[in-house]
BALOBA-1460 file (C-alpha; in Angstrom, 3 decimals):
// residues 310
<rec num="1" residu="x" x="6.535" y="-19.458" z="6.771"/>
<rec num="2" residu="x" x="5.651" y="-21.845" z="9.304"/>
<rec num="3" residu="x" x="4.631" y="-24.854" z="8.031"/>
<rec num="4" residu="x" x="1.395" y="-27.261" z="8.696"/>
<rec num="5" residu="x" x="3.154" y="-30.022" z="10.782"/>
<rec num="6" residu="x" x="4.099" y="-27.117" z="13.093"/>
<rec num="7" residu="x" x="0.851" y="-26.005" z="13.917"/>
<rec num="8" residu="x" x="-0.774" y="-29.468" z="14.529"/>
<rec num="9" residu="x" x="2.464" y="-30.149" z="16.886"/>
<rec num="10" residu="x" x="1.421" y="-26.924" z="19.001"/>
<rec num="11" residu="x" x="-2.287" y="-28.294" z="19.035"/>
<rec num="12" residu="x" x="-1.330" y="-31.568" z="20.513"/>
<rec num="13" residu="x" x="1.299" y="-29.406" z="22.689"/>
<rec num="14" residu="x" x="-1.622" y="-27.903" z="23.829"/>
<rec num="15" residu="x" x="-4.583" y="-31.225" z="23.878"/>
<rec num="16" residu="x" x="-1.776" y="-32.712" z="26.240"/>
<rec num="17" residu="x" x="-1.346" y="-30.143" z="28.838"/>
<rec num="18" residu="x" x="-5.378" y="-30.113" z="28.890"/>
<rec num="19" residu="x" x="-5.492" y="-34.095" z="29.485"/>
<rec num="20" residu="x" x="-3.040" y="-33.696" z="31.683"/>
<rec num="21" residu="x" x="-4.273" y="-30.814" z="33.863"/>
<rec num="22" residu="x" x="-7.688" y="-31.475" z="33.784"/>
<rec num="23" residu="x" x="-9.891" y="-34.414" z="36.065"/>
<rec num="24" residu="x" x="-13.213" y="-34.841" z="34.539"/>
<rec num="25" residu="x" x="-16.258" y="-35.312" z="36.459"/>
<rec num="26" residu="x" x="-16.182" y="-39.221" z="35.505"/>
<rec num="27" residu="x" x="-12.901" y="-39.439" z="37.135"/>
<rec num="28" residu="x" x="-14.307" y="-37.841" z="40.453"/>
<rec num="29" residu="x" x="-17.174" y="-40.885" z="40.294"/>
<rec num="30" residu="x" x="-13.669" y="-43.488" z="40.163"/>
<rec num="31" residu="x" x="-11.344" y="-42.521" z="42.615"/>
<rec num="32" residu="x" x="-11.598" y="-43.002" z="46.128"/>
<rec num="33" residu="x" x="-13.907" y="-41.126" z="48.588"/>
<rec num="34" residu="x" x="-10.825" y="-39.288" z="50.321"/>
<rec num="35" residu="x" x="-9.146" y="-38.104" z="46.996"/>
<rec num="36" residu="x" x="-12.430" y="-37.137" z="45.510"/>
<rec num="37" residu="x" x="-12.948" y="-34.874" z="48.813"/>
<rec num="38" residu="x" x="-9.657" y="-33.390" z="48.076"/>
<rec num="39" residu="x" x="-10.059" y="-32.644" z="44.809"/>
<rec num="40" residu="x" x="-13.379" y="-31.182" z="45.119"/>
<rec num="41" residu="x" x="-11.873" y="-28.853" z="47.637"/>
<rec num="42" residu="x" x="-8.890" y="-27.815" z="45.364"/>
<rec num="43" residu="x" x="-10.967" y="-26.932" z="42.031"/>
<rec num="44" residu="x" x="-9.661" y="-24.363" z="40.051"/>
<rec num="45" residu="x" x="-11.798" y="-22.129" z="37.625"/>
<rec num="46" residu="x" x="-12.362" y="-23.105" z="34.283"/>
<rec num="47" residu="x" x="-12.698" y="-26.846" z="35.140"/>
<rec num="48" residu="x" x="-9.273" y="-27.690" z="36.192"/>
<rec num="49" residu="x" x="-8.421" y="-29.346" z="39.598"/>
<rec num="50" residu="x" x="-5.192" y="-29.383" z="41.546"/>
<rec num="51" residu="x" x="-5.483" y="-32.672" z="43.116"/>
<rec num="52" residu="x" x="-3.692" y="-32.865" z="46.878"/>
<rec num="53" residu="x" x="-0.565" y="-34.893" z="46.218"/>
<rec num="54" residu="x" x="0.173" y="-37.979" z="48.543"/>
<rec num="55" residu="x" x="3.350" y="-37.108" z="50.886"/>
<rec num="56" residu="x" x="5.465" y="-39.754" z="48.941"/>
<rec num="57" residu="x" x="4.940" y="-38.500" z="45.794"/>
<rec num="58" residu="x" x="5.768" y="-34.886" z="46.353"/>
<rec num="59" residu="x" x="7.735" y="-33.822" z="43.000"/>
<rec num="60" residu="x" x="5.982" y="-36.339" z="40.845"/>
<rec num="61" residu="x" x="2.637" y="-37.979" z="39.329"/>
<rec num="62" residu="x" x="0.678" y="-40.454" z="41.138"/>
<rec num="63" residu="x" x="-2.330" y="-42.119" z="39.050"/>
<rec num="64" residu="x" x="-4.994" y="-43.599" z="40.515"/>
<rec num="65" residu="x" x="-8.289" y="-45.077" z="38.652"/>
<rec num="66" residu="x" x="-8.842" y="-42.739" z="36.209"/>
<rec num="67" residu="x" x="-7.057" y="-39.740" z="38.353"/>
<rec num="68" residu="x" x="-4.012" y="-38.087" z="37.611"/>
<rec num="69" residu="x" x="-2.367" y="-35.988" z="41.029"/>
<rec num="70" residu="x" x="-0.587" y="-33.011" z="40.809"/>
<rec num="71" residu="x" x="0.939" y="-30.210" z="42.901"/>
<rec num="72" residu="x" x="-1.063" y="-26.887" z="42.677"/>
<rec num="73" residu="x" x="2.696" y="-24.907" z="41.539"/>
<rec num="74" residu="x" x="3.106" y="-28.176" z="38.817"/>
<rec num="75" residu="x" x="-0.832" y="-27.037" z="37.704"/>
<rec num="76" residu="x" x="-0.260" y="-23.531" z="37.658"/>
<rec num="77" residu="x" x="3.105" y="-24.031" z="35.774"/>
<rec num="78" residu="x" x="1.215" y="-26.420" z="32.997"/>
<rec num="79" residu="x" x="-1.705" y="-23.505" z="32.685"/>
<rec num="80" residu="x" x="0.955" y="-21.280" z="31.747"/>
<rec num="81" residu="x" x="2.571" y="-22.853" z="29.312"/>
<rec num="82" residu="x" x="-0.619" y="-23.761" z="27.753"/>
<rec num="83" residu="x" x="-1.093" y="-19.874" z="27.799"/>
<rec num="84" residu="x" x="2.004" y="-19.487" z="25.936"/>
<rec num="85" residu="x" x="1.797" y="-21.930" z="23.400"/>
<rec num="86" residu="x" x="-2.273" y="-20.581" z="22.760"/>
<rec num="87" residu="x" x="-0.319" y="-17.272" z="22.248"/>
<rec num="88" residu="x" x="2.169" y="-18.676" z="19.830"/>
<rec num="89" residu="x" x="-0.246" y="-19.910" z="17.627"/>
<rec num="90" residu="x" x="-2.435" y="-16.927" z="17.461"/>
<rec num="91" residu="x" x="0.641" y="-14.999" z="16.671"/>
<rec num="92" residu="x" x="1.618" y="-17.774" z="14.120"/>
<rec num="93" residu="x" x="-1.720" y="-17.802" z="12.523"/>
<rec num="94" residu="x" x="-1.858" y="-13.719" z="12.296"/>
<rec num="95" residu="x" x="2.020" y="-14.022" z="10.809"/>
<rec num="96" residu="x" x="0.409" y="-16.682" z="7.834"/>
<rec num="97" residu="x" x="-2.442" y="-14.368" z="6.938"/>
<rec num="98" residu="x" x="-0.002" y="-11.498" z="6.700"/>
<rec num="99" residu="x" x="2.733" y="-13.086" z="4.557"/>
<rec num="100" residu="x" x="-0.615" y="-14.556" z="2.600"/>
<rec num="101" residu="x" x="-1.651" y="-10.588" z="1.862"/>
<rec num="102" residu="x" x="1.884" y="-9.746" z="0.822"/>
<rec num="103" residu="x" x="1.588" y="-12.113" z="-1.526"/>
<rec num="104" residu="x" x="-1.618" y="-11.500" z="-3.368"/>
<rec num="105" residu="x" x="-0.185" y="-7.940" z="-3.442"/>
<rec num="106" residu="x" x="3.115" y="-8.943" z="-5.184"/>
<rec num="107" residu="x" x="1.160" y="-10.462" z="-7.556"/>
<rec num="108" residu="x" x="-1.265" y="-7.181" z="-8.174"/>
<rec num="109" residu="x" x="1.950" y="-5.019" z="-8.828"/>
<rec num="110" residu="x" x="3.387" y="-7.381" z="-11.031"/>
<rec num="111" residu="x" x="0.351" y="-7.808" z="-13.547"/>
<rec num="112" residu="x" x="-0.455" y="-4.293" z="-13.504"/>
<rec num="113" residu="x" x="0.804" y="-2.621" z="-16.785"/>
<rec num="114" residu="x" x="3.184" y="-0.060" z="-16.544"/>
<rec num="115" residu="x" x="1.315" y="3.490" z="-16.396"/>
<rec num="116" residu="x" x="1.520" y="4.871" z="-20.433"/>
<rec num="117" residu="x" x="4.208" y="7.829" z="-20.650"/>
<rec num="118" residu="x" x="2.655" y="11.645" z="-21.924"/>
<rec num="119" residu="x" x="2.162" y="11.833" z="-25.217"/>
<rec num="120" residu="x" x="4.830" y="13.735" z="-27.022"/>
<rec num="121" residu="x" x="5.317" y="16.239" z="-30.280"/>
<rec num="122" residu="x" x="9.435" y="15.893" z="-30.546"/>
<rec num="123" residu="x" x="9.803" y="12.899" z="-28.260"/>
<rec num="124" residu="x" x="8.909" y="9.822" z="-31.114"/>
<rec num="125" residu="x" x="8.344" y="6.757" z="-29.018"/>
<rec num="126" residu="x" x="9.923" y="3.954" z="-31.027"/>
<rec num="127" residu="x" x="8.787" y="1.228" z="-28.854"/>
<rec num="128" residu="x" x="8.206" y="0.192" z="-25.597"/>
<rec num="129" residu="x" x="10.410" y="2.405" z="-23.514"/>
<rec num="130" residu="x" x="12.378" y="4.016" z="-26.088"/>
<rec num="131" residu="x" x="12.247" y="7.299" z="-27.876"/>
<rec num="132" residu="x" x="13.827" y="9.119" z="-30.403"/>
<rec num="133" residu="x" x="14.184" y="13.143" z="-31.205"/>
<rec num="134" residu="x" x="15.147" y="14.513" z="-34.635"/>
<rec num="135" residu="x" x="17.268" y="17.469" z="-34.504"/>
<rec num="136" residu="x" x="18.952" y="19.341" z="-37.762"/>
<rec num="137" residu="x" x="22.423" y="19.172" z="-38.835"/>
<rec num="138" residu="x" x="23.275" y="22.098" z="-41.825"/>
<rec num="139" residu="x" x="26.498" y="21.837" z="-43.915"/>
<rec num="140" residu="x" x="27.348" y="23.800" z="-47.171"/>
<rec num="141" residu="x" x="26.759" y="26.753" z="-44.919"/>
<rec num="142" residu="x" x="22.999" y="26.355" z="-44.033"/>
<rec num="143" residu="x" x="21.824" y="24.932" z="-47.106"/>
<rec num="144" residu="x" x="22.075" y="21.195" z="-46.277"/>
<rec num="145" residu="x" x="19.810" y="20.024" z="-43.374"/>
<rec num="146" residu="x" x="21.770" y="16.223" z="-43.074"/>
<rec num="147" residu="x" x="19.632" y="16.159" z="-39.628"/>
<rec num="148" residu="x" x="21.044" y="14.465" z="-36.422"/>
<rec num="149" residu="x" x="19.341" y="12.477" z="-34.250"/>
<rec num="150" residu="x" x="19.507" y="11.432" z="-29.874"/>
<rec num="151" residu="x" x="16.978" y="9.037" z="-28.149"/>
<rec num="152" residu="x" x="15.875" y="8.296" z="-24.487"/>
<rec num="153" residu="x" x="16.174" y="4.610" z="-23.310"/>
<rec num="154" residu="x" x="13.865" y="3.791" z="-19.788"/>
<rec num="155" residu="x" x="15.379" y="0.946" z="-17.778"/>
<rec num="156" residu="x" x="13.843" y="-1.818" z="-16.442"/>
<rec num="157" residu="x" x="13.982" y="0.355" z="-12.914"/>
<rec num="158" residu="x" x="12.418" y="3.082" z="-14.798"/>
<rec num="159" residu="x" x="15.068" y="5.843" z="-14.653"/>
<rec num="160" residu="x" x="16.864" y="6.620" z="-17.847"/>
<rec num="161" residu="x" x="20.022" y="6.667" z="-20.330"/>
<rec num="162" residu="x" x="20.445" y="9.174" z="-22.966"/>
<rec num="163" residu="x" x="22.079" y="8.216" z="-25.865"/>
<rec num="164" residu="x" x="23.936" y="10.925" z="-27.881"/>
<rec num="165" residu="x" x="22.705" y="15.123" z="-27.806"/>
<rec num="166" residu="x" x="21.335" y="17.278" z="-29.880"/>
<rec num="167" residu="x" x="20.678" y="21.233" z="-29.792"/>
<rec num="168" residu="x" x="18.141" y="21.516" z="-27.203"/>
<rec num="169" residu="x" x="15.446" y="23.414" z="-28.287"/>
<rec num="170" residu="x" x="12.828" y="25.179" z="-26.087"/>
<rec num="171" residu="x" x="10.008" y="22.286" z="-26.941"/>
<rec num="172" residu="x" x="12.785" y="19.276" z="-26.827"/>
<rec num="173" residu="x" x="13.649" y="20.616" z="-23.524"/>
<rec num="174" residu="x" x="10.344" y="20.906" z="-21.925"/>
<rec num="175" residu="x" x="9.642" y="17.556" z="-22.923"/>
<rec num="176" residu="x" x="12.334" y="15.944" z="-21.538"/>
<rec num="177" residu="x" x="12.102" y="17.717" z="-18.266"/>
<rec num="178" residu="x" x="8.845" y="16.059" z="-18.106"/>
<rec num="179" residu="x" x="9.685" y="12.725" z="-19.145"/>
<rec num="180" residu="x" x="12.752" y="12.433" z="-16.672"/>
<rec num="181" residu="x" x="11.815" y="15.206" z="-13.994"/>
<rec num="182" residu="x" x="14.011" y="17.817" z="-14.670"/>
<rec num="183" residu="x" x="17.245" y="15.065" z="-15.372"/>
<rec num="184" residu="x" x="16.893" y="13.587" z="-11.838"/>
<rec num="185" residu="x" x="15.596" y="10.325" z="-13.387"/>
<rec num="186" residu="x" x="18.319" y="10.031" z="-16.068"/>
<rec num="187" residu="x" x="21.204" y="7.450" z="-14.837"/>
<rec num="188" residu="x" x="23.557" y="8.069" z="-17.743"/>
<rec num="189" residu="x" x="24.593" y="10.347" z="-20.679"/>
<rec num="190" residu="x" x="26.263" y="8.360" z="-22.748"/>
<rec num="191" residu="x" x="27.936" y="9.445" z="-26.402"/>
<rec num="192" residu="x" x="28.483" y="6.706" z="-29.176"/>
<rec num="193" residu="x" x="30.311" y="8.758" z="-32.604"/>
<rec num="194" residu="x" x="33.745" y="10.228" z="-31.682"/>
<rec num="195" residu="x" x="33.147" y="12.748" z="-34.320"/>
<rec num="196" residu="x" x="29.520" y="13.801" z="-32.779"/>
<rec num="197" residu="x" x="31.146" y="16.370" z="-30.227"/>
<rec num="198" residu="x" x="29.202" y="19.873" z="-30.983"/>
<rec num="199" residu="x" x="26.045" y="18.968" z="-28.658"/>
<rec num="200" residu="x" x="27.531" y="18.260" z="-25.917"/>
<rec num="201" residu="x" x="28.541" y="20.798" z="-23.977"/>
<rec num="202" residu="x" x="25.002" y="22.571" z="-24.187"/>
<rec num="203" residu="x" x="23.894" y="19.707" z="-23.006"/>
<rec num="204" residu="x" x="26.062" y="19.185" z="-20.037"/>
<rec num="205" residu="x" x="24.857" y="22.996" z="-19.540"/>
<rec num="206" residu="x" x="21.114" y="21.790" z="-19.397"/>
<rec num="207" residu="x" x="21.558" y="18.958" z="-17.508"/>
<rec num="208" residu="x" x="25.024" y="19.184" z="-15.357"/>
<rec num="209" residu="x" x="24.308" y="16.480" z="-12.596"/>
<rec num="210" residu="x" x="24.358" y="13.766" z="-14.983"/>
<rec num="211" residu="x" x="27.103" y="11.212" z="-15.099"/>
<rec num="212" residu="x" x="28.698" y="11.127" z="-19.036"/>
<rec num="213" residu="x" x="30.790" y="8.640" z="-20.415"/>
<rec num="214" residu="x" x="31.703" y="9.318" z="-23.873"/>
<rec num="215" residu="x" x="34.560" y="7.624" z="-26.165"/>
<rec num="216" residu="x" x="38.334" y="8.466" z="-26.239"/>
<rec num="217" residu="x" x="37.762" y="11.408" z="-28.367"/>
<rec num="218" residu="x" x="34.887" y="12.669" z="-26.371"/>
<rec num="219" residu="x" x="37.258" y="12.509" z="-23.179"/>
<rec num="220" residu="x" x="39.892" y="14.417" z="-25.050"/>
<rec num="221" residu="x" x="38.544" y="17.080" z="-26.736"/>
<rec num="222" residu="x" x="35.984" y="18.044" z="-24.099"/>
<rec num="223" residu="x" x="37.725" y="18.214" z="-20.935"/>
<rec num="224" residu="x" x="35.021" y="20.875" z="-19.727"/>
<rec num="225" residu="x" x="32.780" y="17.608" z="-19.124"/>
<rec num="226" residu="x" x="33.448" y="15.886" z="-16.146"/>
<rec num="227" residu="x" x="33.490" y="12.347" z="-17.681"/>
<rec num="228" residu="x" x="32.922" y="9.374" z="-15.406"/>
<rec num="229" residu="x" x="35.068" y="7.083" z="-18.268"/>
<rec num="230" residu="x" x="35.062" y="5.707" z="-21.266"/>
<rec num="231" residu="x" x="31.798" y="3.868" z="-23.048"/>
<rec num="232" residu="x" x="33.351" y="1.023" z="-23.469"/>
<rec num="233" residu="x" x="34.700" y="-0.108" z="-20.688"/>
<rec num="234" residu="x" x="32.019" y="1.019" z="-18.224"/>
<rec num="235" residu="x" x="29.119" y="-1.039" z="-20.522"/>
<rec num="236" residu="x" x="28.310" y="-3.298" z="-17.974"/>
<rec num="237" residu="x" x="26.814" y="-0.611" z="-15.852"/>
<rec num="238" residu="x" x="24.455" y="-0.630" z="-18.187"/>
<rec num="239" residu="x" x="23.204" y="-4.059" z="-18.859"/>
<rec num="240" residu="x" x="20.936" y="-6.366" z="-19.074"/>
<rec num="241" residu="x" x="18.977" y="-2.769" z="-20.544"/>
<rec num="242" residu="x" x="21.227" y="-2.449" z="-22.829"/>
<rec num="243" residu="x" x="23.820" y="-3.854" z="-25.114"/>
<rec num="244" residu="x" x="26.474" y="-1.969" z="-26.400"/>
<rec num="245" residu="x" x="28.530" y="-3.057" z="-29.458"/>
<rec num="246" residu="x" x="31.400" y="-1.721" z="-32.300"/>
<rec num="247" residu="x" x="31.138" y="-3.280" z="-35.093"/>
<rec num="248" residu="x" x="34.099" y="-5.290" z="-36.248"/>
<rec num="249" residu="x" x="36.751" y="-3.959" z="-38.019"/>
<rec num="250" residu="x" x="36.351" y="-0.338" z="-37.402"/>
<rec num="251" residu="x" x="38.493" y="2.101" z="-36.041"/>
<rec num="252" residu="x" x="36.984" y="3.724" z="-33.003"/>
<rec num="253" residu="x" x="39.680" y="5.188" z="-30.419"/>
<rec num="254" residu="x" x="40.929" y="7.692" z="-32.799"/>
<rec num="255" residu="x" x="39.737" y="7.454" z="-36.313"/>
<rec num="256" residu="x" x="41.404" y="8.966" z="-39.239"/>
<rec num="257" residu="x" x="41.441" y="11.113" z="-41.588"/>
<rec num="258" residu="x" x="39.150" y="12.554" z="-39.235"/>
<rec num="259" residu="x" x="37.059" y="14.779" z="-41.910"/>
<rec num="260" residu="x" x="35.928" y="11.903" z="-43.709"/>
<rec num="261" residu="x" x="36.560" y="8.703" z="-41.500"/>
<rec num="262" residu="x" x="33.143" y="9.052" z="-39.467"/>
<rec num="263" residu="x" x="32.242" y="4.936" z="-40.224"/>
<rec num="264" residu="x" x="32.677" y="3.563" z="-36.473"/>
<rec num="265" residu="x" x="30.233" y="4.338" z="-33.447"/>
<rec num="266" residu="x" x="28.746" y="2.151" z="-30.426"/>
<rec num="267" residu="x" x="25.266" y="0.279" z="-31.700"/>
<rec num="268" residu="x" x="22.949" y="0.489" z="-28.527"/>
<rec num="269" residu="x" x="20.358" y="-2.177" z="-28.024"/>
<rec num="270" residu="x" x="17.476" y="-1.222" z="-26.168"/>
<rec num="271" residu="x" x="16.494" y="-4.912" z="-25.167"/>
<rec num="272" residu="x" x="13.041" y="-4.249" z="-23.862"/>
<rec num="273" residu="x" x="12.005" y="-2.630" z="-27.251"/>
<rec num="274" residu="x" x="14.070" y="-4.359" z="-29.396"/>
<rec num="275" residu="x" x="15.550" y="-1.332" z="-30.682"/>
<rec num="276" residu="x" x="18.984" y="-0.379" z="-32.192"/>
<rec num="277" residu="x" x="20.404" y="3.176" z="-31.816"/>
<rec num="278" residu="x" x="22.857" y="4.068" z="-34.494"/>
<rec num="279" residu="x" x="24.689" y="6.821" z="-35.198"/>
<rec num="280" residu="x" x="26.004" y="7.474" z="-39.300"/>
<rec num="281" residu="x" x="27.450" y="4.118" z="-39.720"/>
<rec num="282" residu="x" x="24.494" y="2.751" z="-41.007"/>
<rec num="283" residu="x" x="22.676" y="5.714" z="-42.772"/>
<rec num="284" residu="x" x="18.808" y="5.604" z="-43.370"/>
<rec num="285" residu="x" x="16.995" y="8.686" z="-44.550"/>
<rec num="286" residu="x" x="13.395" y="9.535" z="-44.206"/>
<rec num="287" residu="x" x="12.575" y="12.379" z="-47.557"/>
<rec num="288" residu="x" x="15.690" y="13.296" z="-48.178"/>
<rec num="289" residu="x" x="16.432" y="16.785" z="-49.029"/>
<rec num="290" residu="x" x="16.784" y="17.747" z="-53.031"/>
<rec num="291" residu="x" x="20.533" y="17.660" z="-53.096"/>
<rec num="292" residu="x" x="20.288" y="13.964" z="-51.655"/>
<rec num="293" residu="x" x="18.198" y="12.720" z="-53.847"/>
<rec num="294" residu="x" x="20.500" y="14.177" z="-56.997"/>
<rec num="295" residu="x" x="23.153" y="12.025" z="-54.941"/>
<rec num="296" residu="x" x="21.354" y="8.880" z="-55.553"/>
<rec num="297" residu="x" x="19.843" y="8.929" z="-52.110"/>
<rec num="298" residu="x" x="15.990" y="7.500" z="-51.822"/>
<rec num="299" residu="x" x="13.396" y="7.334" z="-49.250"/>
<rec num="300" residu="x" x="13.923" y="4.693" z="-46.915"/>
<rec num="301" residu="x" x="17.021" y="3.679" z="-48.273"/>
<rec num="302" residu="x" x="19.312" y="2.141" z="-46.061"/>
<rec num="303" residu="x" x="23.603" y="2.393" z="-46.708"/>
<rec num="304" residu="x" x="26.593" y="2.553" z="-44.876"/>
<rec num="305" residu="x" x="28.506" y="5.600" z="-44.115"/>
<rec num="306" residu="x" x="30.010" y="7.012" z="-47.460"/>
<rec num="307" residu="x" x="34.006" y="6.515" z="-45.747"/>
<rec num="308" residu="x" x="33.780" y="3.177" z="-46.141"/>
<rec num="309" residu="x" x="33.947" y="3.441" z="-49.971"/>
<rec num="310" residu="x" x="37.239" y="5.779" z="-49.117"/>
């Protein structure tokens, strides 16, 4: 942005070339018969007068009382730049008011609240930007819904990460295509539990131009998945959205025995909600089944994964 001092300089650039080029009537009245008779005959439109230069001063500027001389080419010259410097302030002026509107409209955009997502049946939002989707999980050959869970982070750039699968039903599906336009919105599908595998590859199915970055045992044992790396070591593609943390302690490459040692997975922060996706190390139950309950379980009860009593 141009600044004030600038503009007064071109106005006195400007005021000067006008004292300069210009003889005022009064000035006429002061100078000798034989230059006023020149003058007069040499007036130029718009008030200015190219005053006959004597023969010695050819080149340069002779003052008499109250008269300044010049060339007619020296006047012409002066005009022009006068001309160009007018123009350069105009253009100056017209460049302020511009950068002036781009401003008021940066800050328009960036008070305006974000436009409200649909309203969803299987898509919970959480919080601000985050959701989460129930989906079952039946042991003890169907009779034990355990339940399993995914949920849908928005960045601050407002695509999206995924964070773990479920089955994708018909209604889960449709809502999701809506939320991230058909999975050209989603920037990531990332999975946190090595021992959460069976989702996957339906998934993948669903939504196949997705990058996925899973953990060892997700690279392993689904080599149908074209896996862009490991969780871990790609998390910085992912911040400041998120933060992505094991807790201490745990064994996460390759955890063992693996029927029982489910304990370790990746916590994901969702910083603009303030919300923590976790997957079976810390266990929290919403009406737990019967069976649960018999097992000491209660509603709203938070514990840790059973393996971590052995």
């Amino acid at each position: 942005m141009w600044s004030h001092a600038s503009k007064q300089l071109l106005q006195l650039q400007i005021a000067g070339l006008q004292t300069v080029a210009r003889a005022e009537g009064d000035d006429d009245e002061a100078a000798q018969p034989g230059q006023r008779d020149a003058a007069a005959a040499s007036a130029a439109p718009g008030g200015y007068r190219a005053i006959e230069m004597s023969a010695s001063g050819i080149g340069g500027v002779s003052r008499g009382p109250g008269l300044i001389t010049l060339p007619t080419e020296e006047v012409a010259q002066l005009l022009e730049q006068q001309d160009v410097l007018r123009r350069k302030l105009q253009l100056l002026e017209r460049k302020r008011e511009l950068e002036d509107k781009l401003r008021r409209q940066h800050m328009q955009l960036q008070t305006q609240p974000r436009a409200k997502a649909p309203q969803f049946e299987r898509l919970m939002e959480i919080g601000d930007g985050f959701w989460n989707i129930r989906g079952r999980f039946k042991v003890l050959a169907g009779m034990l819904n355990l339940g399993t869970h995914m949920s849908v982070c928005r960045r601050a750039n407002g695509r999206f990460v995924i964070v773990d699968t479920i089955d994708l039903t018909p209604d889960v599906l449709a809502e999701l295509n809506i939320l991230t336009h058909a999975g050209e919105l989603i920037d990531a599908v990332i999975a946190t539990h090595p021992y959460h595998t069976l989702a996957f590859r339906a998934f993948y199915a669903a939504f196949p131009k997705c990058p996925y970055y899973g953990t060892p045992r997700h690279l392993n044992t689904i080599p149908e998945i074209p896996w862009e790396g490991e969780i871990m070591s790609n998390k910085d593609l992912f911040s400041p959205d998120l933060d992505l943390r094991i807790p201490a302690g745990a064994e996460y490459v390759l955890p063992l025995p693996a029927r029982s040692n489910h304990l370790s997975n990746v916590f994901v922060l969702h910083r603009q909600s303030k919300t923590i996706h976790n997957d079976d190390c810390v266990l929290c139950f919403q009406q737990p089944p019967l069976l649960m309950r018999l097992m000491g379980y209660k509603d709203g009860d938070m514990h840790f994964h059973p393996s971590l009593k052995g």
